[in-house]
N, C-alpha and C positions, 0 to 999 in steps of 0.2 A: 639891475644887476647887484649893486651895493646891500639892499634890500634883502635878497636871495641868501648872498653870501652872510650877512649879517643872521639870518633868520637859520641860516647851517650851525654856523658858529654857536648860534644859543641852543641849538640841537645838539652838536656834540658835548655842549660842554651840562646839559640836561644828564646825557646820558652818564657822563663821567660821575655826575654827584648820583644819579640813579643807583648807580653800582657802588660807590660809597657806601650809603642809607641802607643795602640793601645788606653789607657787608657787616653795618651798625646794627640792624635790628637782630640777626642771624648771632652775634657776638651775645649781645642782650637774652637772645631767647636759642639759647643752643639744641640742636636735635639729636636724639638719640639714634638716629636712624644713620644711618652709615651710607654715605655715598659715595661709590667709585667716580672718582677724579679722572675723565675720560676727555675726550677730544670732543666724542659727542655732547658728552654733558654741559662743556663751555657752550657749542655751539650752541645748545637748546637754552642755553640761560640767555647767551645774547640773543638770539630769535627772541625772546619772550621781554626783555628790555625793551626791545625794537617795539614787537606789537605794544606791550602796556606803554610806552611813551606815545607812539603814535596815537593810540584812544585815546591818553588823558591830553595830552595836546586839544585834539580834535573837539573834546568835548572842551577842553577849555577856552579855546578859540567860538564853539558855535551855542554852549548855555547861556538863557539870558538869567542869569542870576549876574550875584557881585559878591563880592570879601567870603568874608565863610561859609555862606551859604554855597556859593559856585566851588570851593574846596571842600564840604563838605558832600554835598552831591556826587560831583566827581571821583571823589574815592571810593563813594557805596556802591557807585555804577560799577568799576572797575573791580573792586572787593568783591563785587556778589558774582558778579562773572566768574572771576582770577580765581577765586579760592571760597566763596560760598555755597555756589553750586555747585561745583565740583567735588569741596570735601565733605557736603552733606550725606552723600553715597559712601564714602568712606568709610562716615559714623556709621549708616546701616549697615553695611557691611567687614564693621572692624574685624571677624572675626576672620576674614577670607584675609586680613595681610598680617600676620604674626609680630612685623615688627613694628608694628603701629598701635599704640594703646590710647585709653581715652585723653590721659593727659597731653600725650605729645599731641594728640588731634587739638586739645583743648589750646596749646601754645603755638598751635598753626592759623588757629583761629585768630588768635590775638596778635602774633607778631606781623598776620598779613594786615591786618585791618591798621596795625599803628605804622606798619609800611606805607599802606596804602595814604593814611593822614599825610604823612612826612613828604612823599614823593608830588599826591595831590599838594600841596602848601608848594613849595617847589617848579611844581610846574606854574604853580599863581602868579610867583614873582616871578619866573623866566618870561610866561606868555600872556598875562592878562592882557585882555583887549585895552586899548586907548577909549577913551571917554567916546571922540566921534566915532570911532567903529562900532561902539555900542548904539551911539544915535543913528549911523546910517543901516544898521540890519533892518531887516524887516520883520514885519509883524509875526509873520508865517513859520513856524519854528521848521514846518516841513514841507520843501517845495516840491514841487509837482514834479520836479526830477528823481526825488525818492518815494517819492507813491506807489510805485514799482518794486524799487530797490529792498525796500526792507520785508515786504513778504518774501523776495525770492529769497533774501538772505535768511531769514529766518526759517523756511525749508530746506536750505542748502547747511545751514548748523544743526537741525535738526538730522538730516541723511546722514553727513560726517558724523554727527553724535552716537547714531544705531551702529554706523557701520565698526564706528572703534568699538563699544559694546562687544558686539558679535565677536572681531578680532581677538579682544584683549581681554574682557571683562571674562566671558566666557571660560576662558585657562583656569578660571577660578572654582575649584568645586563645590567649595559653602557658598559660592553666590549664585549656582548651577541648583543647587539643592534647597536654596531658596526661592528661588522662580519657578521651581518642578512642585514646592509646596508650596504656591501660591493662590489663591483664590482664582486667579483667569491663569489658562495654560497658554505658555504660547507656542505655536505651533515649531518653532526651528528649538527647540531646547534637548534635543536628540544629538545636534548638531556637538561635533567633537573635533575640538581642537589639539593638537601635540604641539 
């Protein structure tokens, strides 16, 4: 129980310096982009606290690396996800969001990636494994209980990924009028959202 509560405690207080850093780097590299200050917006930033703590934890509890090398990994993992993949469509698509120009893409790039340093180093000192939990892992990076798990998950982020697409991406006319002059047609691009 001690254990539990102790492993809470460096949870919350993970998340408190997350929201620091996060407040640090944002100060550092300010946006031109205007954000309404909503009830949702909070919400959506602490959901996304939540999830990117919970991966970088995870992965820093189950990488067999050590020192910078397991903080450096663990930020690329979570960067390329968070904000690599993501604002790579951006870039092809600047022109579909008016208030978004190369530079600011360019300083989203770079304050997420020294985010991502800061918060991975961070979660290093909060959660590196003890020397014997490194000896007692096993060899096997991926047990036979995720053999399963990460194909379904990786078609089940792929479904999610079309379906927001379709939803949201679509509203977009330059990025409507980009896939209509694209080399392969697809066939739902008819499809009209209000």
């Amino acid at each position: 129980m001690k254990e539990k509560l102790f492993f809470l405690s460096k949870f919350l207080g993970f998340l408190i310096v997350y929201f620091i850093i996060i407040i640090l780097v944002y100060l550092i590299f300010p946006s031109n982009v205007e954000v309404e200050i909503s009830t949702m917006t909070i919400i959506a930033l602490i959901v996304q606290i939540l999830i990117n703590s919970i991966a970088l934890i995870y992965l820093m509890l189950r990488l067999r690396l050590k020192g910078i090398m397991l903080i450096i990994t663990t930020a690329l993992i979570v960067y390329g996800i968070q904000i690599f993949m993501t604002q790579i469509e951006t870039g092809l698509f600047i022109e579909a969001f008016p208030m978004f120009d190369k530079i600011e893409l360019l300083k989203l790039f770079i304050s997420g990636l020294i985010l991502f340093l800061a918060i991975s180093t961070i979660a290093y000192l909060f959660f590196k494994p003890k020397q014997s939990e490194e000896n007692a892992m096993s060899d096997k990076v991926i047990s036979k209980s995720w053999s399963w798990k990460i194909p379904l998950l990786s078609i089940i982020n792929m479904l999610l990924y079309i379906s927001f697409g379709i939803m949201i991406a679509w509203r977009s006319e330059e990025l409507r009028n980009f896939y209509a002059d694209s080399v392969i047609n697809l066939g739902y691009l008819e499809l009209r959202i209000t």
